[in-house]
C-alpha positions as CSV (number, residue, x, y, z in Angstrom):
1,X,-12.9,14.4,10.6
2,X,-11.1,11.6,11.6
3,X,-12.3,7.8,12.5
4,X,-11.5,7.1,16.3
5,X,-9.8,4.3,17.3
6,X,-8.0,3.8,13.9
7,X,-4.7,2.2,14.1
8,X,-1.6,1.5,11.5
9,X,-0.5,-2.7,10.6
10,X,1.6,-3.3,8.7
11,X,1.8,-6.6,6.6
12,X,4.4,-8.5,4.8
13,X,4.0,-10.2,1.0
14,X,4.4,-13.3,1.8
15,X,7.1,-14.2,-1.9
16,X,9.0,-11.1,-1.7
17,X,9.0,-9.8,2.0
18,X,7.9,-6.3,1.2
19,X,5.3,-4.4,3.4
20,X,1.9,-2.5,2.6
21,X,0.0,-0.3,5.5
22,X,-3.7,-1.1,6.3
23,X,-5.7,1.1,8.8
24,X,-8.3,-0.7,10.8
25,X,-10.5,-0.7,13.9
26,X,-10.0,-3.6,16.1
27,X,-12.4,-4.7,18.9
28,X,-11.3,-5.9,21.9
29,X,-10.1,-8.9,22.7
30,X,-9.2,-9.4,19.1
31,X,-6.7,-11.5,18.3
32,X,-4.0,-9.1,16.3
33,X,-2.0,-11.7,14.9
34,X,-5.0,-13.8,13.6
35,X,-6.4,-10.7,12.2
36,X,-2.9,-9.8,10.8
37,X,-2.6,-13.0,9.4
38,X,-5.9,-12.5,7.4
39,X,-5.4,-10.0,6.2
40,X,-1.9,-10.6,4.5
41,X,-3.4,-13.8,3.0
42,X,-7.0,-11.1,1.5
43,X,-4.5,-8.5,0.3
44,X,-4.1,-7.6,-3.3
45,X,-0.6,-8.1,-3.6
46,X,-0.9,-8.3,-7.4
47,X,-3.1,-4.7,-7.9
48,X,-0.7,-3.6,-5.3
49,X,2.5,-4.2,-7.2
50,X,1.4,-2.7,-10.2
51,X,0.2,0.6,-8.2
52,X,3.9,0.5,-6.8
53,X,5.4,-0.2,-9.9
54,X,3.6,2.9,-11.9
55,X,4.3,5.3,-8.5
56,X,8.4,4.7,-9.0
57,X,8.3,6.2,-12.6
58,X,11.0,9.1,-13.3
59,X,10.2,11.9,-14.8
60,X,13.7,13.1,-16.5
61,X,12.8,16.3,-17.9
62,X,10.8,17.9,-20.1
63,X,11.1,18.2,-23.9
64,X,11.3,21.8,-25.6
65,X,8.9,21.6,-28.1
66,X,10.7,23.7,-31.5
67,X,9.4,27.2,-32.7
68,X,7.9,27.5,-35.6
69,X,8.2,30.9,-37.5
């Protein structure tokens, strides 16, 4: 199931000019870029950088682990 009416925005940080995606149901005759505007200022920038930061982790390979006889 689905929500109806549920539409993609996406926001700027305001320092570092990268973007996050929020979903959201507008009514109408909102005002987008008020709402927009918002909700850049109400985001989590700072949970949302150390989300990003643990996503972009590497795994290289895995270790053997040694026999023992």
């Amino acid at each position: 199931m689905s929500i109806a009416n549920v539409k993609k925005y996406r926001i700027a940080h305001p320092d570092t000019g990268d973007q996050a995606t929020i979903m959201a149901v507008l009514p109408k005759g909102a005002d987008l870029d008020a709402y927009l505007a918002d909700a850049t200022k109400r985001f989590d920038w700072k949970s949302w950088d150390e989300r990003k930061a643990t996503l972009n982790k590497v795994r290289v390979g895995q270790q053997k682990q040694a026999r023992k006889k």
